[in-house]
LUMMILUM-307451 format. One record per residue (C-alpha): residue in three letters; z, y, x. Coordinates in nm, 2 decimals, decimal comma. Each point is the difference from the previous one (the first is absolute). Layout:
// LUMMILUM-307451
  milum       Z       Y       X
    ALA       Z       Y       X
...
This chain:
// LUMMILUM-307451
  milum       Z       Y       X
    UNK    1,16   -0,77    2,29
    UNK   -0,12   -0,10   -0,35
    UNK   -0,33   -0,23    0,00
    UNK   -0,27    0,07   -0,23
    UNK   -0,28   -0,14   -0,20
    UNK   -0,27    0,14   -0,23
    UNK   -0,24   -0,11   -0,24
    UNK   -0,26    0,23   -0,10
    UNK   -0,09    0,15    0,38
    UNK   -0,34    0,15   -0,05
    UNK    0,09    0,14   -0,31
    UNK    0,02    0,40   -0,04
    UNK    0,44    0,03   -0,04
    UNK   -0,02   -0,25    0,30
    UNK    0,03    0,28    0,29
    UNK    0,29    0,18   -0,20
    UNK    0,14   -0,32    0,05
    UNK   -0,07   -0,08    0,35
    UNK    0,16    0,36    0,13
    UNK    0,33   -0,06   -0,26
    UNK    0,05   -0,37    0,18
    UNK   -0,01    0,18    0,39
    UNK    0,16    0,34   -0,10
    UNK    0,27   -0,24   -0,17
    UNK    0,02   -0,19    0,38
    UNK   -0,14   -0,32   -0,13
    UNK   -0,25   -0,27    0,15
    UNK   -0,30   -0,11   -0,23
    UNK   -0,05   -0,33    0,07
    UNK   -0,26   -0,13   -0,21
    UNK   -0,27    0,15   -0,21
    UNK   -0,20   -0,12   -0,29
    UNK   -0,32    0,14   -0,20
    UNK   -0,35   -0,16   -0,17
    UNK   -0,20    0,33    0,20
    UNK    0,05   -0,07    0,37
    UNK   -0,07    0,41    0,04
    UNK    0,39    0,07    0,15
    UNK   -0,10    0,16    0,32
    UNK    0,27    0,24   -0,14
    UNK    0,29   -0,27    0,14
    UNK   -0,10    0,08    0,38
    UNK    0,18    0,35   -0,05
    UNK    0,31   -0,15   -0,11
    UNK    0,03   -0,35    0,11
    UNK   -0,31   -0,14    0,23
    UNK    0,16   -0,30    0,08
    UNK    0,06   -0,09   -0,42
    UNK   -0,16   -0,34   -0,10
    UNK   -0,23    0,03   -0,32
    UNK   -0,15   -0,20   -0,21
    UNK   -0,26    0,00   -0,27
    UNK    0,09   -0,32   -0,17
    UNK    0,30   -0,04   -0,19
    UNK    0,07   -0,34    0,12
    UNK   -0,03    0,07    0,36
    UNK    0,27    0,29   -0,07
    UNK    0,19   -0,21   -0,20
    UNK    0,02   -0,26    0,26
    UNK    0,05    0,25    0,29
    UNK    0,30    0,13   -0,17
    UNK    0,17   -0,37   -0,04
    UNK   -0,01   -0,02    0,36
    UNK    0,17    0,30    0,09
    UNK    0,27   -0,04   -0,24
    UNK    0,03   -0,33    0,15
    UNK    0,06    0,14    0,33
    UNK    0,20    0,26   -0,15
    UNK   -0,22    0,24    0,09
    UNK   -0,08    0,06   -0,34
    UNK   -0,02    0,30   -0,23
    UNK    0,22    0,21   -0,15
    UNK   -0,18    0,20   -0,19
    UNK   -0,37   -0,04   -0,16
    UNK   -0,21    0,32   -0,13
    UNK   -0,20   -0,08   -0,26
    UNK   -0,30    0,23   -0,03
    UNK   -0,27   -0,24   -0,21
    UNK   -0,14    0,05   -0,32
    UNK    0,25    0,10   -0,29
    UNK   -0,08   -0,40   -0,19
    UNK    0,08   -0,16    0,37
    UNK    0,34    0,18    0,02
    UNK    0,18   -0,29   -0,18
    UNK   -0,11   -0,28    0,17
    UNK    0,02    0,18    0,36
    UNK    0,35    0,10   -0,10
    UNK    0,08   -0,37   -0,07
    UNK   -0,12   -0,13    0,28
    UNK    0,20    0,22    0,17
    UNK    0,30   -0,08   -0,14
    UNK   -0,04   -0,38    0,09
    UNK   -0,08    0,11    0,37
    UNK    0,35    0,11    0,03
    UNK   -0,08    0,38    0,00
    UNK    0,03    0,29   -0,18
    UNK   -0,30    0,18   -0,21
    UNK   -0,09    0,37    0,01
    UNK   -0,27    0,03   -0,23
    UNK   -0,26    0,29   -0,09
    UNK    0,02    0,14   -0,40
    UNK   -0,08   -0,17   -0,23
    UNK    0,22   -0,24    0,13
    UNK   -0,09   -0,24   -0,33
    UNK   -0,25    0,07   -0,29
    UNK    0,22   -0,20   -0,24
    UNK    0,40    0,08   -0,12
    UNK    0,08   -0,38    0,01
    UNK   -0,09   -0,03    0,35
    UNK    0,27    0,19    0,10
    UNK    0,23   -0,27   -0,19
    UNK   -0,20   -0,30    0,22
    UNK    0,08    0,17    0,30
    UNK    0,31    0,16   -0,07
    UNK    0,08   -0,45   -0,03
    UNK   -0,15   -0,03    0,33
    UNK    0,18    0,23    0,18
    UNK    0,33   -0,19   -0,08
    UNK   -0,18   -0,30    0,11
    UNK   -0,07    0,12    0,33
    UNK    0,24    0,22    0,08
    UNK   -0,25    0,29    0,09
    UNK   -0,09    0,30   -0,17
    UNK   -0,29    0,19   -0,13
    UNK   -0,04    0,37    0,04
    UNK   -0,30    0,26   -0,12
    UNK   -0,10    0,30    0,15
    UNK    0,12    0,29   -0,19
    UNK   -0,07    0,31    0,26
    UNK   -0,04    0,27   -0,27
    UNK    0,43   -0,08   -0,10
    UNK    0,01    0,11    0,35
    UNK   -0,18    0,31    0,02
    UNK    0,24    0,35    0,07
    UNK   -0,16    0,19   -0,33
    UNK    0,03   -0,31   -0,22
    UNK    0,35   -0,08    0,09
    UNK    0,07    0,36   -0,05
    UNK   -0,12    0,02   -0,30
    UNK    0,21   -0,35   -0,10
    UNK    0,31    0,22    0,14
    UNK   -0,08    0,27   -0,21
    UNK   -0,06   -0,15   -0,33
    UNK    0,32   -0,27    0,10
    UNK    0,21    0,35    0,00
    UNK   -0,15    0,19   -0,25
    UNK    0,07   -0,06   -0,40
    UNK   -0,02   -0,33   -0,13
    UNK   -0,19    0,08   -0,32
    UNK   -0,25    0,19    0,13
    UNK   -0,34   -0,09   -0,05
    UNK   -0,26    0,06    0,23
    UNK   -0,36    0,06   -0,05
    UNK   -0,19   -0,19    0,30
    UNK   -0,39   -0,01    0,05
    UNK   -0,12   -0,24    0,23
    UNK   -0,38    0,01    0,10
    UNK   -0,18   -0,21    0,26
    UNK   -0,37    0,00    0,06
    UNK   -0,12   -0,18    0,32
    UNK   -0,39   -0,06    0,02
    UNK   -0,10   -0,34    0,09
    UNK   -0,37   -0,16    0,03
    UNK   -0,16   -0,20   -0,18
    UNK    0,13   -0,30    0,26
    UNK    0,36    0,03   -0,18
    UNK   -0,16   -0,15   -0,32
    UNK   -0,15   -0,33    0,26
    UNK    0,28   -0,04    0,15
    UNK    0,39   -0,17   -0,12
    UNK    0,14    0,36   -0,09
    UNK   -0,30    0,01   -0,25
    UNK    0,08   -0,33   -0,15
    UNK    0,33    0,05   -0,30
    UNK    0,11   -0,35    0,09
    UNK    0,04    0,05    0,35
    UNK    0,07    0,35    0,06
    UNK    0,20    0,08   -0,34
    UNK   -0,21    0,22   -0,07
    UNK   -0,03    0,45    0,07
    UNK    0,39    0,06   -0,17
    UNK    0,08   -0,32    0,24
    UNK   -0,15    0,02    0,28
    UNK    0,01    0,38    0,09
    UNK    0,27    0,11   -0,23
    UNK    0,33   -0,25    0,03
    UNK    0,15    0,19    0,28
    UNK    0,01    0,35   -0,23
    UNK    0,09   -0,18   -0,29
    UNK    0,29   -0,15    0,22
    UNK    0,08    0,37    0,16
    UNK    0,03    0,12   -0,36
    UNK    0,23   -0,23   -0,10
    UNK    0,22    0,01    0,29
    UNK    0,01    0,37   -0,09
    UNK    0,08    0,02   -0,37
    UNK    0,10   -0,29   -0,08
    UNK   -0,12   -0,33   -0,16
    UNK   -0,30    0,02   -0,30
    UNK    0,04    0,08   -0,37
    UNK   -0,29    0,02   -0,12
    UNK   -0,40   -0,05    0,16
    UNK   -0,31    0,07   -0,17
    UNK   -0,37   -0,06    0,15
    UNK   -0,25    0,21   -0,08
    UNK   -0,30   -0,14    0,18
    UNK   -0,06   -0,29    0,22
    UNK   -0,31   -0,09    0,17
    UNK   -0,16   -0,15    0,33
    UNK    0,01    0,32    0,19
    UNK    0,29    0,19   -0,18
    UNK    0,31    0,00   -0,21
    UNK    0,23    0,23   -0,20
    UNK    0,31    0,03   -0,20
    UNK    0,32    0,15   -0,06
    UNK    0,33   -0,15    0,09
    UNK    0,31    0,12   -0,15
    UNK    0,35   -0,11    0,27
    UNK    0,37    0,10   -0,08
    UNK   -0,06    0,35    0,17
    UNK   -0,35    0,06   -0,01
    UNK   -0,34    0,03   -0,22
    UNK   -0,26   -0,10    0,26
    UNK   -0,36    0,07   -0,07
    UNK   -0,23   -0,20    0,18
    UNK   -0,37   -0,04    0,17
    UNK   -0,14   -0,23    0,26
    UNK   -0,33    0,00    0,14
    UNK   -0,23   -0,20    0,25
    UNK   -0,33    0,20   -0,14
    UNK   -0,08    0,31    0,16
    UNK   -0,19    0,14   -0,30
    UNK    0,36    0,01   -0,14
    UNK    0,13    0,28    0,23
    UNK    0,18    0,26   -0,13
    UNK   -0,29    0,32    0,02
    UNK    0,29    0,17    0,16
    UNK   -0,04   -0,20    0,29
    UNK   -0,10    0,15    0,35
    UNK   -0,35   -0,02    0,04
    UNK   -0,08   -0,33    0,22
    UNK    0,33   -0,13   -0,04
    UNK   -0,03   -0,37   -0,17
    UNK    0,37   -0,03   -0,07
    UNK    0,28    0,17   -0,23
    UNK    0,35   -0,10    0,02
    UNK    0,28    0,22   -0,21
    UNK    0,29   -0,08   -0,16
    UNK    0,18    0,32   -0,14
    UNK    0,33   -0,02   -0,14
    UNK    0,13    0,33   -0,28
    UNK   -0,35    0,14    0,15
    UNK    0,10   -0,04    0,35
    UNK   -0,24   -0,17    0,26
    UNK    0,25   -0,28    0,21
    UNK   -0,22    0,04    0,33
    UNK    0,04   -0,39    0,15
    UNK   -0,38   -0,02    0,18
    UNK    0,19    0,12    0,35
    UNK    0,12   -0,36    0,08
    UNK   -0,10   -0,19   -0,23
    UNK   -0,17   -0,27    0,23
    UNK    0,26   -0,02    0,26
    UNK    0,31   -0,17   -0,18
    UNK   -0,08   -0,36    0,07
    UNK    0,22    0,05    0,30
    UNK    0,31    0,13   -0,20
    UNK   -0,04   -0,30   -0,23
    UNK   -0,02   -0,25    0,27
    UNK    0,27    0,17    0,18
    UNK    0,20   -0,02   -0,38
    UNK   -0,09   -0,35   -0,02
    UNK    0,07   -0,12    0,34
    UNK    0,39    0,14   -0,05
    UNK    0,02   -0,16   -0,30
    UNK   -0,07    0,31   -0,28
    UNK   -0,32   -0,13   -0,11
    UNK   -0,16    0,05   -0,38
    UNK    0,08   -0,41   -0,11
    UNK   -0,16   -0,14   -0,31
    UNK    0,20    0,12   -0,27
    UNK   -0,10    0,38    0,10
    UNK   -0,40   -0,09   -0,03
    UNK    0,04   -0,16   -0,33
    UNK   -0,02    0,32   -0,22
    UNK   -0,24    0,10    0,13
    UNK   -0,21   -0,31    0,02
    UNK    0,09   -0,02   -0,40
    UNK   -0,15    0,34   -0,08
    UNK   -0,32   -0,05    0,18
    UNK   -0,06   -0,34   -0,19
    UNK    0,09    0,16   -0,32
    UNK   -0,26    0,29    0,06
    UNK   -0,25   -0,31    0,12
    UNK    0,05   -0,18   -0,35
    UNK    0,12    0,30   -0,27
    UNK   -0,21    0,09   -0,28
    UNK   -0,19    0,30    0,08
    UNK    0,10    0,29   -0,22
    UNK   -0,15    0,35    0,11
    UNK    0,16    0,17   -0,32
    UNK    0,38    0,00    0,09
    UNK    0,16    0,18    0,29
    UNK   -0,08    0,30    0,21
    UNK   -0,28   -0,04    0,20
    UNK   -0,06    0,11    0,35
    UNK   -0,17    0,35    0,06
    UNK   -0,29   -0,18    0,20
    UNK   -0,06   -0,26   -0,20
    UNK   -0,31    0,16   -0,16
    UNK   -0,26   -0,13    0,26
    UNK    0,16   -0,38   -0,06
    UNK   -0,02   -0,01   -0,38
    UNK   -0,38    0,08    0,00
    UNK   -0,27   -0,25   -0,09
């Protein structure tokens, strides 16, 4: 049996977490989180001890590895800015990190870890779920066998209504949460890529506190894209008192991936536990483009823009 920490406990990912570590036949140890609200825990593992300060944890830890009781594994679940010092400090505990996307906001944190991995000896892996989905690793299969020089025309829309608490809280804040193409976008931009290969070519069309656009051009794919937390943004095709969109269509076709889509932490623990985990070097595309749509010039005249984009672009 695998032990287990995690950081980030009363967060919302937290439960996914929770039911991969006992469907994956592990023991959580320890728990960690600012928000003592973890009631959550008593489903999985009652008998867990938590913590709400990090030294407490951080001490708690150092005694069980010094009984040799201590863990294997630590989830990381905390806010997207934390993610680098939590996996650090895992590291030096003598475990192995599995860490929520983002898993850094900056490409030369990977290289400061990537160093710290050889120092320690442990590894760092990010959850990836959607490279795991059956219609996304389908649809990898089918491009992988089709022709190499085709082209294909990919629109991506995602509109998910958040309150006016988002713009309070870290995900509101650019330097904390990355910002919308960051923070709610990475793990498309990452499916995308892991589909049609790496990026040519990426254009932003409009970046602001509460949404983001552009168009991304990869070796086998022109990708028009829209992200939104606003729901005055939704698409007037959506259903009446729905507050969130989600499409991707590829040549026109809808890839249906909702079915699913939230139960996958298990398969990547389960991938990471035998030793098939997504490492550092897979994240780091993916953590370029979303810094280079954070800092690039904003240029709303070049590339195709999304269909739904209308709505974003007013003023």
């Amino acid at each position: 049996m695998h032990n287990f920490a995690l950081i980030g406990a009363a967060g919302y990912i937290a439960p996914r977490h929770l039911k991969a570590i006992k469907q994956v036949g592990g023991n959580l140890s320890v728990a960690y989180d600012i928000n003592d609200s973890v009631g959550v825990m008593d489903s999985h593992f009652p008998d867990a001890a938590f913590f709400t300060e990090f030294e407490r944890f951080d001490e708690y830890v150092a005694d069980l590895r010094r009984a040799n009781k201590g863990p294997d594994y630590v989830g990381i679940c905390s806010p997207n800015h934390m993610h680098k010092s939590h996996m650090s400090f895992t590291l030096r505990a003598g475990a192995h990190a599995i860490c929520e996307k983002p898993l850094v906001l900056c490409p030369l944190d990977i290289d400061d870890l990537q160093a710290l991995e050889v120092e320690t000896g442990q590894r760092i892996y990010s959850i990836l779920q959607l490279r795991l989905h059956p219609a996304i690793v389908a649809l990898r299969d089918k491009v992988a066998s089709g022709p190499k020089d085709k082209i294909y025309d990919v629109d991506l829309g995602y509109f998910t209504s958040r309150g006016a608490w988002y713009h309070t809280s870290w995900k509101g804040l650019e330097h904390k949460s990355g910002g919308i193409a960051t923070n709610i976008g990475v793990h498309f931009y990452d499916m995308l890529s892991y589909i049609f290969g790496p990026v040519r070519a990426n254009i932003v069309h409009h970046r602001g506190e509460d949404a983001a656009a552009g168009y991304i051009e990869l070796a086998q794919a022109r990708v028009r894209w829209v992200l939104s937390i606003n729901r005055k943004h939704l698409p007037a095709h959506t259903p009446a008192g729905q507050t969130t969109h989600r499409s991707i269509t590829v040549e026109g076709e809808e890839i249906e991936f909702s079915a699913g889509f939230t139960d996958l932490h298990t398969a990547s623990y389960q991938s990471i536990i035998n030793g098939q985990g997504y490492g550092l070097e897979v994240v780091r595309p993916s953590i370029e483009l979303v810094h280079k749509i954070r800092t690039a010039q904003v240029d709303s005249k070049r590339g195709e823009k999304h269909p739904d984009i209308a709505k974003v672009l007013e003023r």
